[in-house]
BALOBA-1460 file (C-alpha; in Angstrom, 3 decimals):
// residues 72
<rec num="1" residu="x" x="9.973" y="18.974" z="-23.359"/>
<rec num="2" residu="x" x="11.801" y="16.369" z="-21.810"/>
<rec num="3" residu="x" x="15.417" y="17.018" z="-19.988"/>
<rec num="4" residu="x" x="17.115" y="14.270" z="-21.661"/>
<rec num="5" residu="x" x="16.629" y="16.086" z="-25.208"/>
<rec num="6" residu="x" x="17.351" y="19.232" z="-23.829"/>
<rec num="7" residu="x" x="20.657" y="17.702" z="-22.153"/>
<rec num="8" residu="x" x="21.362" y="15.695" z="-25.144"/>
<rec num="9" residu="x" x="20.764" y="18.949" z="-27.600"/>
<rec num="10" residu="x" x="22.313" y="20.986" z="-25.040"/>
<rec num="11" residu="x" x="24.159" y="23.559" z="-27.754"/>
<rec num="12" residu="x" x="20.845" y="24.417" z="-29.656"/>
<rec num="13" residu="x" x="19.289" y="25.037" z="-26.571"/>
<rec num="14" residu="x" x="21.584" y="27.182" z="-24.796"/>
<rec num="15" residu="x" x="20.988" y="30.159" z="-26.518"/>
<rec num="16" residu="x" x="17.308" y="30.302" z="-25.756"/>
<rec num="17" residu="x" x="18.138" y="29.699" z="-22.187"/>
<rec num="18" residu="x" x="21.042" y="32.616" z="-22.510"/>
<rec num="19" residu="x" x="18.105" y="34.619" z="-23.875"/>
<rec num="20" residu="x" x="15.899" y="33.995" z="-20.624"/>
<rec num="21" residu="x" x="18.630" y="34.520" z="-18.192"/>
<rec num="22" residu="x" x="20.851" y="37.273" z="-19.531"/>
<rec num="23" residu="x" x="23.136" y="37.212" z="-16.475"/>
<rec num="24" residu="x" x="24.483" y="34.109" z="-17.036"/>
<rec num="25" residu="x" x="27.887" y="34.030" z="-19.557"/>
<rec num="26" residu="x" x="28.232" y="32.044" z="-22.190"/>
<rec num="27" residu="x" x="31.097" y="30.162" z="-20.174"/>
<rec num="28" residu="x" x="28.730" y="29.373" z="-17.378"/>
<rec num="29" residu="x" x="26.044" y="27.813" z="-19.860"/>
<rec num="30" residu="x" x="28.856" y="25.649" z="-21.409"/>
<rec num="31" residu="x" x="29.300" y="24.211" z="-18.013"/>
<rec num="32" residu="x" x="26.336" y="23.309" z="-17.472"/>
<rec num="33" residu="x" x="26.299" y="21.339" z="-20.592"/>
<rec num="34" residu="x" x="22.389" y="21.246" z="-20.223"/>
<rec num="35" residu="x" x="22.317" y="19.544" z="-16.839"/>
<rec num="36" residu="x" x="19.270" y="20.825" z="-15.144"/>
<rec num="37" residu="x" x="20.888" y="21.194" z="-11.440"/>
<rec num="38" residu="x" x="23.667" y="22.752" z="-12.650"/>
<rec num="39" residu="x" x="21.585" y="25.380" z="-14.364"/>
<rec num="40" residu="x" x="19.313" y="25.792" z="-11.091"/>
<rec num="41" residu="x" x="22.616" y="26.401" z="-9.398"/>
<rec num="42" residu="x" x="23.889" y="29.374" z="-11.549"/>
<rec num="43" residu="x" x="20.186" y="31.375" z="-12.119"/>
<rec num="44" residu="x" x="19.987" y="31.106" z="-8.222"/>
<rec num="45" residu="x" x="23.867" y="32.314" z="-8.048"/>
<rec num="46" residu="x" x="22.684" y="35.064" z="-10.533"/>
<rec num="47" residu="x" x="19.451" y="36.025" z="-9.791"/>
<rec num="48" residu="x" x="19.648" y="35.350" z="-6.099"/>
<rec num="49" residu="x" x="16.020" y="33.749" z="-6.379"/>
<rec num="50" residu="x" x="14.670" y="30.667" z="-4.550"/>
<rec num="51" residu="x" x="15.430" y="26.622" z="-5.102"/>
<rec num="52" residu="x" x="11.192" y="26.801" z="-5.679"/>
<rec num="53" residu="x" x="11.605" y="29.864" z="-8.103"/>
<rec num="54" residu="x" x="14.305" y="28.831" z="-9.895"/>
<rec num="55" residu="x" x="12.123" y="25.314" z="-10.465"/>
<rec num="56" residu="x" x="9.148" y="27.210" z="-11.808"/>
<rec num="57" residu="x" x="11.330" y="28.827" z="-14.028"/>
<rec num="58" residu="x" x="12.759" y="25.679" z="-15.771"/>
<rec num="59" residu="x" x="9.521" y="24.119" z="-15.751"/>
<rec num="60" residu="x" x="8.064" y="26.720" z="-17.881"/>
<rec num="61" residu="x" x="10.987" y="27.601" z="-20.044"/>
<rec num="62" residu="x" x="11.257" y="23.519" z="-20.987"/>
<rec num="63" residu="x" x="7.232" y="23.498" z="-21.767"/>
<rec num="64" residu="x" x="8.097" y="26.659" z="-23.949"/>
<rec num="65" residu="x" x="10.620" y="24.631" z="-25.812"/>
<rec num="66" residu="x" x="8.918" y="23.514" z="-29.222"/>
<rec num="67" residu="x" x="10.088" y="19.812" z="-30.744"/>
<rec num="68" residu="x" x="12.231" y="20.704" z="-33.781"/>
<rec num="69" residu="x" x="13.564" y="18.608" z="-36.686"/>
<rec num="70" residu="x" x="16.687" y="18.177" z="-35.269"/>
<rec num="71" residu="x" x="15.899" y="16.153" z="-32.317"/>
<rec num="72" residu="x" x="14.402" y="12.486" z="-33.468"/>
């Protein structure tokens, strides 16, 4: 899926993304506010994983993302 709608749909999205990283709070995901470098910031703050890992990670949690009715 492409950033932009996940950005732009940011609040029906975060809860799948709380779902993949647990560690992150509710508060940190509503800073984000679906920017993708800010999210690579706080997995790698949580998770302590590489820039490269954390990359993989959102590449294949956006491809998981399915197109719903709510995004046009």
């Amino acid at each position: 899926m492409n950033w932009d709608r996940i950005e732009g749909n940011w609040k029906q999205f975060k809860g799948s993304a709380r779902a993949r990283w647990g560690k992150l709070t509710d508060q940190q995901l509503d800073a984000v506010a679906g920017k993708r470098d800010a999210l690579a910031g706080k997995i790698q703050e949580a998770y302590g994983v590489s820039k490269q890992a954390v990359e993989e990670q959102l590449a294949k949690w956006a491809k998981s993302l399915k197109e719903t009715t709510f995004i046009k």
